[in-house]
C-alpha positions as CSV (number, residue, x, y, z in Angstrom):
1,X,-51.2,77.4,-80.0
2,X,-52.7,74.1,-80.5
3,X,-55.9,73.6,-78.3
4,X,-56.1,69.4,-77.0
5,X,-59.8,70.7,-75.9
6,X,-62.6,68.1,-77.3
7,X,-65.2,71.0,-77.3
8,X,-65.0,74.8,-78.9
9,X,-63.6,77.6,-76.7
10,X,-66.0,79.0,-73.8
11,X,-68.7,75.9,-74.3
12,X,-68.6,74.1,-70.8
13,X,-69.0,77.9,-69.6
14,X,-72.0,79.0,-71.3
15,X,-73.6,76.0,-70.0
16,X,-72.5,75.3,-66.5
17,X,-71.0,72.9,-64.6
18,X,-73.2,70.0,-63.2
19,X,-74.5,70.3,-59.9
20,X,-73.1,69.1,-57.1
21,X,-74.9,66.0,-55.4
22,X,-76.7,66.0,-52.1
23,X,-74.0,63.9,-50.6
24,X,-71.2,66.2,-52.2
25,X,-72.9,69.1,-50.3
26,X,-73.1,67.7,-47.2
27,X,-69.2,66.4,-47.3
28,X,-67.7,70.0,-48.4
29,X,-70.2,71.4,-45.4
30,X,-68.8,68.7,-42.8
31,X,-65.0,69.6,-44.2
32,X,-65.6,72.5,-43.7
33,X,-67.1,72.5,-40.0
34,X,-63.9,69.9,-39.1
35,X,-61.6,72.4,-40.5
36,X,-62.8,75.2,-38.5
37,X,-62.8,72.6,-35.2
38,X,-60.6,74.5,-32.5
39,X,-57.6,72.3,-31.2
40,X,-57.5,68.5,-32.0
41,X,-60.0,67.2,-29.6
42,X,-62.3,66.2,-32.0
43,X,-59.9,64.6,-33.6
44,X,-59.0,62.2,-30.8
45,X,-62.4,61.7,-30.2
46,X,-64.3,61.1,-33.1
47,X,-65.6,57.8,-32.2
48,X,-67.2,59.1,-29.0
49,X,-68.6,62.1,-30.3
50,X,-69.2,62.1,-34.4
51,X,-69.5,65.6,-36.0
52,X,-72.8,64.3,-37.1
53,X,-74.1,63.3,-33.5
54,X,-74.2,66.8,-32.5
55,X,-77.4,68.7,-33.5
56,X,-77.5,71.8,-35.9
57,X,-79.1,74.9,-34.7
58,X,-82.6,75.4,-37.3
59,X,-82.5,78.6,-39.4
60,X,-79.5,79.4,-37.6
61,X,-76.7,81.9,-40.0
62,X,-73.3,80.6,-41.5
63,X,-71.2,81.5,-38.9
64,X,-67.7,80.9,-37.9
65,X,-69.2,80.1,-34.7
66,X,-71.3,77.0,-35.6
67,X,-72.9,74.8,-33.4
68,X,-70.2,71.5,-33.3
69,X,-67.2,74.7,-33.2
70,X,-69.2,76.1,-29.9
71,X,-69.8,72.7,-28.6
72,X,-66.1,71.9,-28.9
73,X,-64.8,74.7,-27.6
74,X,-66.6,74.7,-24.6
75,X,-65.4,71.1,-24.1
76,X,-61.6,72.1,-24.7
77,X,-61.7,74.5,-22.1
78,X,-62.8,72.0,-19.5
79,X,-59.5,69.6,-20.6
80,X,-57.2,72.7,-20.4
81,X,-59.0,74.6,-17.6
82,X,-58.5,77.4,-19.7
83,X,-60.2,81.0,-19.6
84,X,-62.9,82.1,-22.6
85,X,-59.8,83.9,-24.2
86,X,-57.6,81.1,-24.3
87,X,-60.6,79.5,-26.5
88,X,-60.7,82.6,-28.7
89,X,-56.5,82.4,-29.2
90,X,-57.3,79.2,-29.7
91,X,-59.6,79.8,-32.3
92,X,-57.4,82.1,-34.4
93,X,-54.8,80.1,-34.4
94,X,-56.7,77.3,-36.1
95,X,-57.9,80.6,-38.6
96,X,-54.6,81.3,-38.9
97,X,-53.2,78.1,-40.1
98,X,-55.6,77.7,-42.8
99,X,-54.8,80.9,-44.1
100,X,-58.2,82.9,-43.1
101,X,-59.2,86.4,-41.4
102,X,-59.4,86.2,-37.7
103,X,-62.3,86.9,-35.7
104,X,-61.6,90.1,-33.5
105,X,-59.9,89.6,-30.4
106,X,-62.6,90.7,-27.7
107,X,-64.9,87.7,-26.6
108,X,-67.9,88.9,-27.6
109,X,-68.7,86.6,-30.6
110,X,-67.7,83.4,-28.8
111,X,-69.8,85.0,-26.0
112,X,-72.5,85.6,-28.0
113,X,-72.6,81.8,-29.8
114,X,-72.2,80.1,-26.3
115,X,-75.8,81.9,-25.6
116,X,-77.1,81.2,-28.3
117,X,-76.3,77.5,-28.0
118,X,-80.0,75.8,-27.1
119,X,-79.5,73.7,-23.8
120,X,-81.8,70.8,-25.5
121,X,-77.7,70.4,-27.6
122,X,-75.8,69.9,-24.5
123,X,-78.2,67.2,-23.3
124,X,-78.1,65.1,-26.9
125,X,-74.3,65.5,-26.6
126,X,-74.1,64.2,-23.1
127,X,-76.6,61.0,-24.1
128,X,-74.4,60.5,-27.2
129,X,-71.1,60.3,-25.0
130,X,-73.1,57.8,-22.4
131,X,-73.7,55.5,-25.3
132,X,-70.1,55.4,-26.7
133,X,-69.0,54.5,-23.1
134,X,-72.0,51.9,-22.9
135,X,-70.6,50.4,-25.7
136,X,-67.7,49.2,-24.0
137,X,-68.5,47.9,-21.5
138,X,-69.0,43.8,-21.5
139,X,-73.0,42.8,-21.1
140,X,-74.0,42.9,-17.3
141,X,-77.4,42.2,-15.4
142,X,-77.2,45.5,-13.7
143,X,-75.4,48.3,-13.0
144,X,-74.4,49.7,-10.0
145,X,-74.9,53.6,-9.3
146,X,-73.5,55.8,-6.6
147,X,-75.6,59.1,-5.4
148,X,-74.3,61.4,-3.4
149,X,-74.5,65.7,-3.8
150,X,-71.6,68.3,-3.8
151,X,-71.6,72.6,-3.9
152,X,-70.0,74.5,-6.5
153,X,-69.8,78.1,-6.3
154,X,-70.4,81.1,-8.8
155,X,-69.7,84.5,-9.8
156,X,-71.3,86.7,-7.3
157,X,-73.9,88.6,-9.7
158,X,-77.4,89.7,-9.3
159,X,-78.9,86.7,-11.9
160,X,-76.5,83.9,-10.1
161,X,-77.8,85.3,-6.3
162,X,-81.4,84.7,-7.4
163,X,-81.1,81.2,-8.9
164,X,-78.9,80.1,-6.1
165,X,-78.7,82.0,-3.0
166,X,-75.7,82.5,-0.8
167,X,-75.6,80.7,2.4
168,X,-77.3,82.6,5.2
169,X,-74.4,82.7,7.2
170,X,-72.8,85.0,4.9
171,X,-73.3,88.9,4.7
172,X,-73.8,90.0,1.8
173,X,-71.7,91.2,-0.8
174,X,-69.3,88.6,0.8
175,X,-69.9,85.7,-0.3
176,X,-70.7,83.8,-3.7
177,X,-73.8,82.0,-4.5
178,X,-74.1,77.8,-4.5
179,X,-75.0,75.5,-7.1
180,X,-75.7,72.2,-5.4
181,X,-75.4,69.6,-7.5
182,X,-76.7,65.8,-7.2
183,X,-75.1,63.5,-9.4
184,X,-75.6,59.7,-10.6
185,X,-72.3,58.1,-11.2
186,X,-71.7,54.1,-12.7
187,X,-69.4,52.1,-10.8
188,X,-67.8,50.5,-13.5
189,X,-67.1,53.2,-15.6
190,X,-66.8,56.3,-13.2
191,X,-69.2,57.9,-16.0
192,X,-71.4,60.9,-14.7
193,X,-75.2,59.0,-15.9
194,X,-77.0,62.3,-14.7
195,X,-76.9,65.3,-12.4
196,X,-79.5,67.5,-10.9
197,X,-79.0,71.2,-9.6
198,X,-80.7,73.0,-6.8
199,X,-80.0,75.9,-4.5
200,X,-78.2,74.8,-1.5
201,X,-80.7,74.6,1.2
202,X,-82.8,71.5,-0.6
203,X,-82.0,68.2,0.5
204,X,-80.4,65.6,-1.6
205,X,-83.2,63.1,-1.4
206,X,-85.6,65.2,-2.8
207,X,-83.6,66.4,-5.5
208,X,-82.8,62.1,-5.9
209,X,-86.2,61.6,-5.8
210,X,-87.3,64.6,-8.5
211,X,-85.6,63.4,-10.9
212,X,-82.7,61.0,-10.9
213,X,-84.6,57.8,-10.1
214,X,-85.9,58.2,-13.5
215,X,-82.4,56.8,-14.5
216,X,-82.6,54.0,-12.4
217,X,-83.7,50.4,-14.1
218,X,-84.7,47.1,-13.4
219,X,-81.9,45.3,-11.5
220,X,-79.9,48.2,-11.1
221,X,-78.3,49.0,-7.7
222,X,-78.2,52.1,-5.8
223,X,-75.0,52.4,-3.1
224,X,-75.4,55.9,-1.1
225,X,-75.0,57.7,2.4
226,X,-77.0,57.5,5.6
227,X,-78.7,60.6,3.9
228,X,-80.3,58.5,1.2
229,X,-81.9,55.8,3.9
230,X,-85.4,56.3,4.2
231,X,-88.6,54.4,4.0
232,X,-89.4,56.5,0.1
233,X,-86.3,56.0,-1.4
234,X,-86.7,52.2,-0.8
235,X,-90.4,52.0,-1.8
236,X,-89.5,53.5,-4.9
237,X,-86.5,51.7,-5.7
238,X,-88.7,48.4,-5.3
239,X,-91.5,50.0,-7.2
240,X,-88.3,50.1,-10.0
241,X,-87.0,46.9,-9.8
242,X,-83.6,48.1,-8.3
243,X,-81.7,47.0,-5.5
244,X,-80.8,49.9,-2.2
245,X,-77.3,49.5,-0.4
246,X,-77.3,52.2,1.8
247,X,-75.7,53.0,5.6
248,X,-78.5,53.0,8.0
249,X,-80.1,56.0,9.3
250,X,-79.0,57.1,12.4
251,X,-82.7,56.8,14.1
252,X,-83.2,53.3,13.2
253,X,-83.0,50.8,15.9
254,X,-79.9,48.2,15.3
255,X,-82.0,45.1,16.7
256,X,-78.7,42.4,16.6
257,X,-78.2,39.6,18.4
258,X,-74.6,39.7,20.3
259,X,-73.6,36.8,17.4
260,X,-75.5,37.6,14.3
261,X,-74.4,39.6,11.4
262,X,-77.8,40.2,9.4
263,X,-81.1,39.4,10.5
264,X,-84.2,40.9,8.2
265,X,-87.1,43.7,9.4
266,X,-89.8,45.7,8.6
267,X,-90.4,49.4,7.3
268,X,-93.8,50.3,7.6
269,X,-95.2,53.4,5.6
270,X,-95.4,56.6,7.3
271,X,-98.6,58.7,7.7
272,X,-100.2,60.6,5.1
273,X,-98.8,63.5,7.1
274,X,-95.6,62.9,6.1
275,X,-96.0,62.9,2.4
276,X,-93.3,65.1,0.8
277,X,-95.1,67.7,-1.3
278,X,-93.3,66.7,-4.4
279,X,-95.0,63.1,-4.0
280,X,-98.2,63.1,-5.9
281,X,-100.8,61.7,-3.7
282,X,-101.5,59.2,-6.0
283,X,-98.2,57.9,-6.2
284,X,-98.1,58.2,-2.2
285,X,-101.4,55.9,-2.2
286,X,-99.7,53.3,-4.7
287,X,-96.7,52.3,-2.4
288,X,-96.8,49.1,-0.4
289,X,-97.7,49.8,3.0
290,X,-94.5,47.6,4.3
291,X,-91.5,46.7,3.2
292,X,-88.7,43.8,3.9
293,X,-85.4,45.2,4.4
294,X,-82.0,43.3,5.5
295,X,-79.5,44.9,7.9
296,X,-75.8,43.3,7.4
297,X,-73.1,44.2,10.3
298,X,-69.9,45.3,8.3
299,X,-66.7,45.8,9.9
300,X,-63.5,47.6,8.5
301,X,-59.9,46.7,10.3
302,X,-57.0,48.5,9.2
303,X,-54.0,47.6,11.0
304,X,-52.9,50.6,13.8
305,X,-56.4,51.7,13.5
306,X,-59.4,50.6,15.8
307,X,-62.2,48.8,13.8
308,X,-65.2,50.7,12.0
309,X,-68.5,49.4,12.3
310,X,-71.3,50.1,10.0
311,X,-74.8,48.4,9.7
312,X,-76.1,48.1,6.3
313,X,-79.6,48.4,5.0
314,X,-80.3,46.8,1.3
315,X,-83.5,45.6,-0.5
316,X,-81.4,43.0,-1.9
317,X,-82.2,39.6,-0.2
318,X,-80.7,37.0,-2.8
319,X,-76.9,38.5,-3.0
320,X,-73.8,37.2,-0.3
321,X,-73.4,39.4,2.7
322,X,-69.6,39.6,1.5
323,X,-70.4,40.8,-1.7
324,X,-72.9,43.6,-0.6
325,X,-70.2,44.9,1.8
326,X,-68.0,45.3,-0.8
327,X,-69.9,47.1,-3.0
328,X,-70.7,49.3,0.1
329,X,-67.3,50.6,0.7
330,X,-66.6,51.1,-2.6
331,X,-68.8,54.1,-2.2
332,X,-66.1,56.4,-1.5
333,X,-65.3,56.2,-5.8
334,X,-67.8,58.7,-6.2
335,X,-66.1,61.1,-3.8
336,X,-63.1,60.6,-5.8
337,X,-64.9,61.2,-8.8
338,X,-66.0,64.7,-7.3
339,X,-62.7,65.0,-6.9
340,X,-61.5,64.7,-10.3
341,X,-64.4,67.1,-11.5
342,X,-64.0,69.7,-8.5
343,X,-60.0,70.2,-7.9
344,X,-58.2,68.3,-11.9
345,X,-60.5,70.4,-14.2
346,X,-61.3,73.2,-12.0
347,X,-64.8,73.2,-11.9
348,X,-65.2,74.0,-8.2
349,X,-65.5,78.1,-8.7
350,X,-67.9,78.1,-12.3
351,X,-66.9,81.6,-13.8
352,X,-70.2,82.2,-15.7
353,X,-72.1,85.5,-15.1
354,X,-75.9,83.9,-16.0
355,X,-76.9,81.0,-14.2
356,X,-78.2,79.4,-17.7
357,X,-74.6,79.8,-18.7
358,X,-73.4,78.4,-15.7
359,X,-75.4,75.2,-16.4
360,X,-73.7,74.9,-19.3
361,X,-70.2,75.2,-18.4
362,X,-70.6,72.5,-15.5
363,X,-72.2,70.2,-18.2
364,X,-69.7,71.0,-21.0
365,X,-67.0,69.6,-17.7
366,X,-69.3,66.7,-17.1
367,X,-69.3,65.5,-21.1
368,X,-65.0,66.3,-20.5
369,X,-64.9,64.2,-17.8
370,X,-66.9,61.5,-19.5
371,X,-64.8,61.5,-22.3
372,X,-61.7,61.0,-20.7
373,X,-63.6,58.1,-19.0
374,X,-64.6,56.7,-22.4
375,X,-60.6,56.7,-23.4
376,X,-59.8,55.1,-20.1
377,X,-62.4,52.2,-20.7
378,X,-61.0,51.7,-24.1
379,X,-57.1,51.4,-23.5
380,X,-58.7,48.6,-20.7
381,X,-60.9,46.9,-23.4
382,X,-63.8,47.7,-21.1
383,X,-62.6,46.8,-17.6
384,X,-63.0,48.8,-14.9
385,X,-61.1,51.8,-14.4
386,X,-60.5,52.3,-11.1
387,X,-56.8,51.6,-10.6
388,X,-55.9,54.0,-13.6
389,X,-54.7,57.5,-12.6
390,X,-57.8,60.3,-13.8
391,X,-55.1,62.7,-13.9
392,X,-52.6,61.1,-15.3
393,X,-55.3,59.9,-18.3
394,X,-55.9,63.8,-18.8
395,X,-52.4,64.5,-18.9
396,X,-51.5,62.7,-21.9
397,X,-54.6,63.3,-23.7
398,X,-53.8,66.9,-23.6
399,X,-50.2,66.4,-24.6
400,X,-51.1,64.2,-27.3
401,X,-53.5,66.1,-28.6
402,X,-51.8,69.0,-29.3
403,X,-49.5,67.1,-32.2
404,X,-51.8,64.5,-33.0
405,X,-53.8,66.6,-36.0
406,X,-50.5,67.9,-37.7
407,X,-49.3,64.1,-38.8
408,X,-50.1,61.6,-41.5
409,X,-52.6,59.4,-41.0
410,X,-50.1,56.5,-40.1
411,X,-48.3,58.3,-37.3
412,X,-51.9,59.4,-35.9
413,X,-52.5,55.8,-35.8
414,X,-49.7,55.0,-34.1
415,X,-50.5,57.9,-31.7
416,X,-53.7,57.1,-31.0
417,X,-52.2,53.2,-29.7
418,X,-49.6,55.3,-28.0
419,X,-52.0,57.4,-26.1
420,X,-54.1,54.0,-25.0
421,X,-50.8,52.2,-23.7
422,X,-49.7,55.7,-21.7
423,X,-52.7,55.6,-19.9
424,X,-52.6,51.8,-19.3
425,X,-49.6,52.5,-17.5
426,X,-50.9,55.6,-15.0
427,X,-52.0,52.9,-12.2
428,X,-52.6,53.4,-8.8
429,X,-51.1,52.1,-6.2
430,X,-53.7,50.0,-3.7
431,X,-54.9,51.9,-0.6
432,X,-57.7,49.6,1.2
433,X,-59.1,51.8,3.6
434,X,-56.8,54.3,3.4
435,X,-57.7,57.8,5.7
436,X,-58.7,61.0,3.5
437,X,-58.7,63.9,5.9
438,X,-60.3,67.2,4.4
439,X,-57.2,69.1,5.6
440,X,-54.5,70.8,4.0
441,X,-50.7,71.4,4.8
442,X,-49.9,74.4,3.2
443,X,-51.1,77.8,5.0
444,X,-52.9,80.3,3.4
445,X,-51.3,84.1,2.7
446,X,-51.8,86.4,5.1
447,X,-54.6,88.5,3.3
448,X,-57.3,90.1,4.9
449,X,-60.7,88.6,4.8
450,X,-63.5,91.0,3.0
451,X,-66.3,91.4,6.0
452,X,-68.0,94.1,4.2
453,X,-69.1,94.6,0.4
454,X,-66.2,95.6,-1.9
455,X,-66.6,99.3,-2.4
456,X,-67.2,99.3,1.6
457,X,-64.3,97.7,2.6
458,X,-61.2,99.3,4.3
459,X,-58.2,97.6,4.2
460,X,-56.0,97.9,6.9
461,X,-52.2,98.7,6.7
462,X,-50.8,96.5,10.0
463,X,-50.5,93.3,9.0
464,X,-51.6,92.1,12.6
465,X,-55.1,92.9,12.1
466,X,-55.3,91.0,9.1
């Protein structure tokens, strides 16, 4: 046998092969992270969320449950609404097709890894998202933010009860505790900025005040509820630079003339006395002992409907009266958005026996939410969203997804234009003051209600005492 070899027999072997690069190292780790990525999520977003954006775990093992394979499998399940198993099937599958072993079939590894994962991660992944959606959008003076707060319940277990209590109102053993959660969401985008979680018996203003107004930047404007309408809030949004456009409080006098629409008063500071305790008293000291606000008279008429009146309160003293109306009653996007979290993706009942894992899960359906927001702003090219169907958007992801990974890199393409101009088409009709009643049609079963703990409770065999 003739040998075509330049060198004798056995000589690149008794002196090695050359190392591999840094860089080399690095791409044969990242392909091999990508390959082991559950569904095709990650493929669909890359953009958003690069593999490199999301931050390795120091000194951590080589597992199959990395970091970016954790991440994205929590996020898949807030797309599908799926259960931890369907993740692990999920999972396999992907194993499967490249030809590897399984993981076992019981949840505790993914269980394990989704402890493990540091919360300081979900935050960078959630900043990262914000500034792929930021990116999007045209250059503007300011944005406008909506506040508002909304409940969430949990699995009833020991660790949940003492984070977040039940309400009193319930007896217990039958009822679930409450995660109340205040969120900050742009107007442009529908993008979740920020959310901040509490027990159910503090107030929303304070929870606004502890943290969220750290969000808030110079020329920014806040829209919220009569809830929101106090003397603080306005002092700090001044002290900010940002703009209020809130309903008045009910105990405010409405001081108009029979004619006028807006005329302009004065707050002046509260007593000492009435210093919140999480107000340092510094910071008490440092706000203005008076402040200028404007009240504007807004009506809405909907024909076959007798008028709403609402007065207006805003900092802002430059802007059209039309225009702050406007923004006003555009308010009601951020119950919408609630909406779309709550009842599309199923994160109204958070199935999480920890409350630090419950966190996570409602923040690993915030970043899903925001990423279906980024894919809405770009099939618009950056323009608002608000007449494109959420659920529709989320509807053709998840269908796309599913085949978009197993093609050539021409038909993705094409996919990917396919998915933009699918979404483009889910519009909503216009409904200008259009009635949302928090009532439902359909009746619930005839079950009996549990009024005592479980193992207490006798069920009762005539269905009229049910």
């Amino acid at each position: 046998m003739q040998c075509h070899t330049p060198f004798f027999p056995g000589f690149n072997h008794a002196f090695g092969r050359a190392p591999k690069s840094a860089l080399k190292k690095l791409e044969d780790a990242r392909k091999s992270i990508i390959d082991l990525l559950p569904g095709q999520l990650p493929a669909v977003f890359a953009e958003a969320l690069p593999l490199e954006s999301i931050p390795p775990t120091e000194g951590a093992r080589d597992r199959h449950f990395c970091v970016p394979v954790v991440v994205w499998s929590m996020i898949s399940r807030g797309f599908d609404c799926g259960t931890l198993r369907g993740g692990l099937t999920e999972f396999n599958a992907t194993l499967a097709a490249l030809g590897l072993e399984k993981v076992a079939s019981n949840t505790s590894g993914i269980c394990q890894a989704r402890q493990r994962l540091p919360e300081i991660a979900v935050t960078v992944v959630h900043e990262r998202v914000l500034k792929s959606i930021e990116r999007l959008i045209p250059a503007r003076e300011g944005r406008t933010l909506f506040v508002d707060g909304t409940g969430l319940q949990m699995c009833d277990t020991t660790d949940n009860q003492s984070a977040y209590p039940q309400p009193t109102n319930q007896k217990p053993g039958c009822g679930f505790p409450v995660m109340q959660q205040v969120a900050l969401v742009d107007a442009h985008s529908g993008a979740v900025v920020d959310a901040i979680d509490s027990p159910w018996m503090e107030h929303e203003s304070t929870m606004f005040q502890s943290g969220l107004i750290e969000r808030l930047h110079r020329g920014d404007t806040l829209v919220a509820d009569t809830a929101y309408c106090s003397y603080l809030n306005f002092a700090l949004l001044q002290e900010r630079g940002a703009h209020a456009v809130m309903d008045l409080h009910q105990a405010r006098k409405r001081d108009f003339s029979r004619r006028a629409q807006e005329h302009r008063t004065t707050w002046a500071k509260p007593s000492p006395g009435q210093r919140p305790e999480h107000i340092e008293e510094c910071q008490w000291d440092a706000l203005p002992p008076a402040i200028e606000v404007r009240y504007i008279r807004a009506t809405l008429e909907r024909k076959g409907f007798r008028p709403v009146h609402r007065v207006i309160a805003t900092t802002n003293m430059d802007r059209s009266a039309e225009e702050i109306v406007r923004e006003y009653f555009r308010r009601w996007d951020i119950e919408l958005c609630f909406r779309d979290i709550k009842i599309t993706m199923n994160l109204d009942f958070i199935r999480a026996k920890s409350a630090v894992m419950a966190r996570k899960v409602f923040w690993f359906g915030l970043i899903a939410h925001n990423l279906i927001r980024w894919q809405m702003l770009k099939a618009l090219f950056g323009r608002n969203a608000r007449r494109i169907s959420f659920t529709g958007a989320l509807e053709c992801i998840r269908h796309c997804a599913s085949i978009i990974g197993s093609r050539s890199r021409r038909v993705r393409s094409l996919l990917e234009d396919s998915i933009e101009e699918m979404i483009r088409a889910e519009k909503l009709p216009e409904r200008s003051g259009r009635h949302e009643p928090r009532a439902v049609k359909r009746r619930p079963k005839k079950h009996q209600l549990l009024t005592k703990p479980r193992h207490e409770m006798v069920t009762s065999e005539s269905r009229k005492q049910k």
